[in-house]
Residue, then its C-alpha position, 0 to 999 in steps of 0.5 A: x500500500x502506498x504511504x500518503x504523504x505527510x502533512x507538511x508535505x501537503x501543506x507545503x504542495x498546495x501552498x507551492x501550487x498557490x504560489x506558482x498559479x499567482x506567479x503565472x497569473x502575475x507573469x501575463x499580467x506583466x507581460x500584457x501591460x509591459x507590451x501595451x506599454x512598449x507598443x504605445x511609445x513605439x507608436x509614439x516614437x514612429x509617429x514623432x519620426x515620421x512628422x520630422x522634417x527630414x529631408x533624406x527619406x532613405x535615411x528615415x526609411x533606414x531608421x525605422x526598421x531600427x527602431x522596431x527591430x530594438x523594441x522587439x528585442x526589448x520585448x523578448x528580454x522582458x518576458x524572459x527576465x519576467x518568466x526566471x523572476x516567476x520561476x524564482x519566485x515559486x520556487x523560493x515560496x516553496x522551499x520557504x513554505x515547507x520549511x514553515x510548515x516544518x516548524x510549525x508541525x513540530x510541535x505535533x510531531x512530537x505529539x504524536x511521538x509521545x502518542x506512539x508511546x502510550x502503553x496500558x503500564x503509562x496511560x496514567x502519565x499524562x503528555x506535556x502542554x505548557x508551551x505548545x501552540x494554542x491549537x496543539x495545547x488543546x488537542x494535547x489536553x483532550x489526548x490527556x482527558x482520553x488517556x485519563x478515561x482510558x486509564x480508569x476503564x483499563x483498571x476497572x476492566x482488570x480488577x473487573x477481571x480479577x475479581x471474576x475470575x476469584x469468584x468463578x475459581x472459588x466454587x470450583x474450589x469448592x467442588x474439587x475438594x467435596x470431590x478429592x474428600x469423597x473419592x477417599x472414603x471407601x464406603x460411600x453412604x447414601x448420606x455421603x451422595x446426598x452431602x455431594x449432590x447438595x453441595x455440587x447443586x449449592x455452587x453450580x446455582x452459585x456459578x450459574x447466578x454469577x455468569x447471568x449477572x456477568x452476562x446481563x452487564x454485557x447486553x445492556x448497552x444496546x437495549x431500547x428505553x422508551x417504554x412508558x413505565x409507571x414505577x409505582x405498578x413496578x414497585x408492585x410488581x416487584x413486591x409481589x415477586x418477592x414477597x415468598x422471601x420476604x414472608x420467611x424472616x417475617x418482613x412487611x413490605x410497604x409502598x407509598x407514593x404516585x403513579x409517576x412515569x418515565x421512559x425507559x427500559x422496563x425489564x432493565x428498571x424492573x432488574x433494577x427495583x428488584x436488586x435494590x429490594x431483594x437487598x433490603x430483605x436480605x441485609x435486613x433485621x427479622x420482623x422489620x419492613x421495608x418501605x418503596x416510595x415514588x414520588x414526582x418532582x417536576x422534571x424527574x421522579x424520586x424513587x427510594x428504597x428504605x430497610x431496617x437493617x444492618x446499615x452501612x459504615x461510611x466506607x462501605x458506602x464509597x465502595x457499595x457499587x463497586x462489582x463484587x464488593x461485599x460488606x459482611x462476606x460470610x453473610x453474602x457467601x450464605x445468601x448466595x449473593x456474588x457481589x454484583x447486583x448494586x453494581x448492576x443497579x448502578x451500571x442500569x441507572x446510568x444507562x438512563x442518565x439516573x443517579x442514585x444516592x444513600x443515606x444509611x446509620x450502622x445497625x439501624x436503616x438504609x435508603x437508596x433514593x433514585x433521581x430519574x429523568x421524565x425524558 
């Protein structure tokens, strides 16, 4: 494939043809009005000859040739010293225009040297602005904001990654040591199959609930939100979805507020309504409630979910949306949940241009309250 020519070059080409197509323009134009001139002082000179009274008509028939003869030479040296001073001219502007246009692109030369540089391992060390010209300035600082963003999805990618990859590794951990214990005894029970069978059923839900979530983060991005929702029948339907978990540590789930709507996707909102409240009866206190509320406010809906329960230090909030991040471990290893569902919550929001926010005390309540767009 044929490289294309830099940037200087075509710079310095096109300014090139500017300056040979005004040199030529220049040089007819000269050219016309130095011959109208030359052609009216010889009309001149002829005619003040011919008026002389000069007695010897051989000697004026002699000096006519002579005068025409000189301003023909005249002529010619003229369009030759018209057309070297136009070619000198082309090519000095030329020569002087890509020199320019070197200087000037230098600059983004060394841009795009230090473009060539970047690597995953130093997309965090942003490039140099200060003395650039106001142009490369900008285009330097936007680079720098892209490395910046760049930098933090890369990181978010790794642990996302790591974090995954600990979590699918664990059950299988799991698995392999019931197995290497089972394949030791000699005399296997029908409890010990009943243990195995329990236990291999246990991690693969565990493992099948984790790839869903890991699978529902990936094809979100091109679902529709232009469904006209109405959050309160959500939140309904929501609860009516889990009250069976919620009637087994004796929760009462309680929905107050309007019939506001919005435009959005109905199953990704729904997905999100329903993490936030399995969560508040999961992490809650026995016998406690928890309370829905919608509420319109002019331009946007309110939308909160409040518990009873344990509550968040001020340190778990920070870190709450973050994927596979759990507040008491043990506890969310035996609900069976894989650290992902706020995070989802949030990645859902986010596609819908909602924020989310949280109030919580240790050991007493948490409310999530969601801020959606009508529009």
């Amino acid at each position: 494939m044929k490289k294309p020519l830099s940037l200087k070059m075509r710079f310095a080409l096109i300014l090139g043809l500017m300056i040979l197509a005004t040199g030529i323009a220049s040089y007819f134009l000269q050219k016309h009005a130095i011959n109208q001139e030359l052609n009216l002082l010889q009309e001149k000179i002829m005619d003040q000859i011919l008026k002389d009274q000069v007695k010897d008509m051989g000697q004026t028939l002699i000096i006519v040739p002579e005068v025409k003869e000189l301003f023909q030479g005249a002529q010619e040296k003229v369009q030759i010293q018209a057309t070297l001073s136009t070619l000198l001219v082309v090519v000095l502007g030329s020569l002087a225009t890509y020199f320019l246009a070197r200087r000037s692109l230098k600059p983004l030369e060394r841009l795009i040297d230090h473009m060539k540089d970047r690597e995953m391992k130093n997309l965090s060390k942003p490039l140099p602005s200060q003395g650039l010209p106001g142009e490369i300035a900008d285009l330097t600082q936007s680079y720098n904001h892209l490395l910046k963003r760049l930098d933090g999805v890369f990181q978010q990618q790794r642990q996302f990654s790591a974090a995954a990859a600990h979590e699918l590794k664990t059950p299988l951990a799991v698995l392999q040591t019931r197995l290497d214990v089972f394949n030791k005894l000699e005399n296997h029970q029908e409890s010990d199959y009943e243990e195995i069978l329990s236990d291999i059923q246990d991690q693969v839900q565990r493992m099948t609930q984790l790839v869903n979530h890991l699978l529902t983060l990936m094809d979100t991005e091109n679902l529709e939100k232009n469904d006209l929702v109405d959050l309160y029948d959500l939140f309904d339907e929501v609860f009516c979805d889990l009250m069976p978990l919620a009637e087994k540590t004796g929760l009462c789930l309680q929905l107050e507020g309007d019939h506001a709507q919005v435009y959005a996707n109905d199953l990704l909102l729904y997905q999100a309504l329903y993490n936030l409240v399995e969560n508040a009866i999961k992490y809650n206190k026995p016998g406690g409630s928890v309370l829905a509320r919608v509420k319109e406010d002019q331009d946007q809906v309110l939308v909160s979910v409040k518990d009873m329960g344990i509550g968040l230090a001020p340190e778990s909030i920070r870190e709450i949306f973050t994927p596979f991040y759990r507040v008491d471990p043990s506890r969310s290893r035996k609900l069976g949940g894989a650290g992902l569902g706020l995070s989802l919550v949030k990645h859902i929001l986010d596609l819908h241009q909602a924020t989310i926010s949280i109030d919580s005390q240790l050991g007493s309540y948490t409310e999530f309250t969601i801020h959606l767009p009508k529009k």
